[in-house]
C-alpha positions as CSV (number, residue, x, y, z in Angstrom):
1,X,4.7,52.2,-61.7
2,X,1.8,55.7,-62.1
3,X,2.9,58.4,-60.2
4,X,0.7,59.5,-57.4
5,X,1.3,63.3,-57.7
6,X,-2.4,64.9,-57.0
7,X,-5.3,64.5,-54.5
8,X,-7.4,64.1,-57.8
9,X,-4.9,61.1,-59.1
10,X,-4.9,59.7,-55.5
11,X,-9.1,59.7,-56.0
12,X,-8.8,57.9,-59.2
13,X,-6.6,55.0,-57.7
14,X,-9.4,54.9,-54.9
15,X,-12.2,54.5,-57.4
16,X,-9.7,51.9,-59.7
17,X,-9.4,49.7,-56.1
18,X,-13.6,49.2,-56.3
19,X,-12.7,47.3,-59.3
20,X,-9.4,45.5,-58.8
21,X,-6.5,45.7,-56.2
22,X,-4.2,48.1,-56.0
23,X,-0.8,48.7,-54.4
24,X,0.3,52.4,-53.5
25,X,4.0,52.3,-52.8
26,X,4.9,55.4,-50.4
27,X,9.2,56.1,-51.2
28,X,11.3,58.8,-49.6
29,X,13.8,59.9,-52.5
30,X,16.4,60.9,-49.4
31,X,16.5,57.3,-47.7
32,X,18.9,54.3,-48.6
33,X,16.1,51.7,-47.3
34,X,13.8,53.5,-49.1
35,X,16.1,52.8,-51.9
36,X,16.2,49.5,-51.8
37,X,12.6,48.9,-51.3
38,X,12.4,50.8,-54.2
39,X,14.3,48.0,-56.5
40,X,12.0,45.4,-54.5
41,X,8.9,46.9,-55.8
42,X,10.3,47.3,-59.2
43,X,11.0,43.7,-58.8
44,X,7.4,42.9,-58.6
45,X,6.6,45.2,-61.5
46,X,8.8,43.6,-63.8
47,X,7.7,40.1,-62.8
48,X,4.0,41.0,-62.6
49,X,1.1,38.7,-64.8
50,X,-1.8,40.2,-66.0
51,X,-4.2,40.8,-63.5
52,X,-1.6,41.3,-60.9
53,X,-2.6,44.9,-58.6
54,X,-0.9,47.5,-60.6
55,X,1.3,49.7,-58.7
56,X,1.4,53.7,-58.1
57,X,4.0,55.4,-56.7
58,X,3.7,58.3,-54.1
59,X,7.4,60.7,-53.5
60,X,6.7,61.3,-50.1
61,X,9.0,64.4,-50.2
62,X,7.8,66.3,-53.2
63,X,4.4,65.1,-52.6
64,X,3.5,65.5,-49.4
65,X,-0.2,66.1,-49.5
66,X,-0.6,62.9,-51.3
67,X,1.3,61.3,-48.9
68,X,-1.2,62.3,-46.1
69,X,-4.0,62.2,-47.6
70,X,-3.5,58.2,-47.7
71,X,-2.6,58.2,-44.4
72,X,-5.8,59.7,-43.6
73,X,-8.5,57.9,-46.0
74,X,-7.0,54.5,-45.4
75,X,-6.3,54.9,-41.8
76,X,-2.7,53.5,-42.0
77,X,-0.2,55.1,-39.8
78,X,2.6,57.0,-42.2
79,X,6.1,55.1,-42.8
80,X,8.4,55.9,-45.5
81,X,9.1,53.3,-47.3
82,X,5.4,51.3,-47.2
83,X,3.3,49.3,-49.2
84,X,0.1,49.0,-48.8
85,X,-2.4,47.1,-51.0
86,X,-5.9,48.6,-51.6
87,X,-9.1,47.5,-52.1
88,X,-12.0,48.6,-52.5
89,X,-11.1,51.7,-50.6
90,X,-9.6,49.9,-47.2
91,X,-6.1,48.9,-46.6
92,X,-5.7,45.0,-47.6
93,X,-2.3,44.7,-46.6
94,X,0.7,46.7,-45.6
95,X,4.6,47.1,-44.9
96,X,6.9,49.2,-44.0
97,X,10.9,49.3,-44.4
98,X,12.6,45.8,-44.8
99,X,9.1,44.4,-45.2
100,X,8.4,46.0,-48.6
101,X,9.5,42.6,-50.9
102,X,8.7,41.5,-54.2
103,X,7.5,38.5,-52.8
104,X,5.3,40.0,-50.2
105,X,3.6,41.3,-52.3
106,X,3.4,38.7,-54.6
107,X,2.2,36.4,-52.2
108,X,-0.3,39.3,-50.4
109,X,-1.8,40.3,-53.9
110,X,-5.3,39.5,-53.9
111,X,-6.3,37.9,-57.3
112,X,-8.4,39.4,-59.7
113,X,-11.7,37.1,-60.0
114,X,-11.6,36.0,-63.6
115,X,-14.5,37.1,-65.9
């Protein structure tokens, strides 16, 4: 997982979804469910092929700016936790709480066309 820590970082990622998919994973360090879906998206990073929508992380807490920021530019409503897959610049897919699962996303990911 990339930290998400910056409005410039959080540009970057927008720019890296023209070319491939991403997935920006939106985590409350003070919640138990956002715990969990925590380990669920580390799940899918540890299981992930090449090619697979790489994954940055956003602390909605310490990061807050970030946070809405994404809110804003991809016009999804904020949750804490979420997933929402990106790309080229508009929200793909998305969940929230109990929905963010390795195999969600798995199965969401939009493949990267081969070269």
């Amino acid at each position: 997982m990339h930290d998400l820590t910056s409005l410039s970082e959080l540009d970057a990622c927008l720019v890296e979804s023209e070319q491939r998919p991403v997935f920006i994973f939106k985590h409350s360090t003070a919640c138990p469910i956002s715990s969990e879906a925590y380990r669920q998206v580390a799940a899918y990073v540890a299981a992930a092929a090449p090619g697979d929508p790489p994954v940055y992380l956003v602390k909605v807490i310490e990061d807050r700016p970030v946070s809405n920021q994404i809110a804003d530019v991809l016009g999804v409503v904020h949750k804490s936790p979420q997933i929402i897959l990106v790309s080229s610049r508009a929200t793909a897919w998305s969940a929230s709480h109990y929905g963010v699962r390795a195999e969600k996303m798995k199965e969401n990911a939009i493949p990267r066309p081969s070269a």
